[in-house]
N, C-alpha and C positions, 0 to 999 in steps of 0.2 A: 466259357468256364461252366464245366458241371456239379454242381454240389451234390454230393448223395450221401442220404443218411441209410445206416449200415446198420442193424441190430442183431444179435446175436442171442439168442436164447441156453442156459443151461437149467439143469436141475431146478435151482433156485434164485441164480441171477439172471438180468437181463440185459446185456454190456452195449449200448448205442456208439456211434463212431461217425461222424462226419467228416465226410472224403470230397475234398476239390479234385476236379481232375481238370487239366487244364485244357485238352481236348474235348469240344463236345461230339462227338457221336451220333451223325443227321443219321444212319439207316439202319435197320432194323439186326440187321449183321451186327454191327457195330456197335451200340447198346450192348447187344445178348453179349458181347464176347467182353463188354467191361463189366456186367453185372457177374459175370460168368468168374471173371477172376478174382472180384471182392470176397463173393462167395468161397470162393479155393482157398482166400488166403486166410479167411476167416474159421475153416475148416482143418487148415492147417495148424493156425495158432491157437485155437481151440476146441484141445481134441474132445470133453465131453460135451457138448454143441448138441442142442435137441432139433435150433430151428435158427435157417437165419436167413434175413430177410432184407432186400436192397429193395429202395424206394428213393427215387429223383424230388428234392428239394425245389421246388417254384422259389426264382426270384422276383422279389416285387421288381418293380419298373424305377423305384427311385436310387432305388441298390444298384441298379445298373450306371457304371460310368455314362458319362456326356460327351456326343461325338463334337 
């Protein structure tokens, strides 16, 4: 599981969004093409948009289930 926090910059607001994605994404491909479509859809859904910015969530170790 990947958690990524999503921020979205306008004029005056600053709209943050945390996104699980249930695939993680091991190659460099792969990453670029899900940061790649946060960004689109955040582009999409808001159209005065100055800046928006995907960044990968670290989870601690005790956050993580027990095998």
């Amino acid at each position: 599981m990947r958690i990524l926090r999503l921020e979205v910059f306008e004029k005056d607001n600053k709209l943050v969004y945390v996104r699980e994605k249930p695939v993680f994404a091991k190659t460099q491909k792969g990453i670029k093409a899900t940061n790649t479509r946060l960004v689109n859809w955040a582009q999409k859904n808001f159209p005065e948009w100055t800046e928006v910015t995907v960044q990968p969530i670290e989870r601690k170790s005790r956050d993580l289930p027990s095998r």
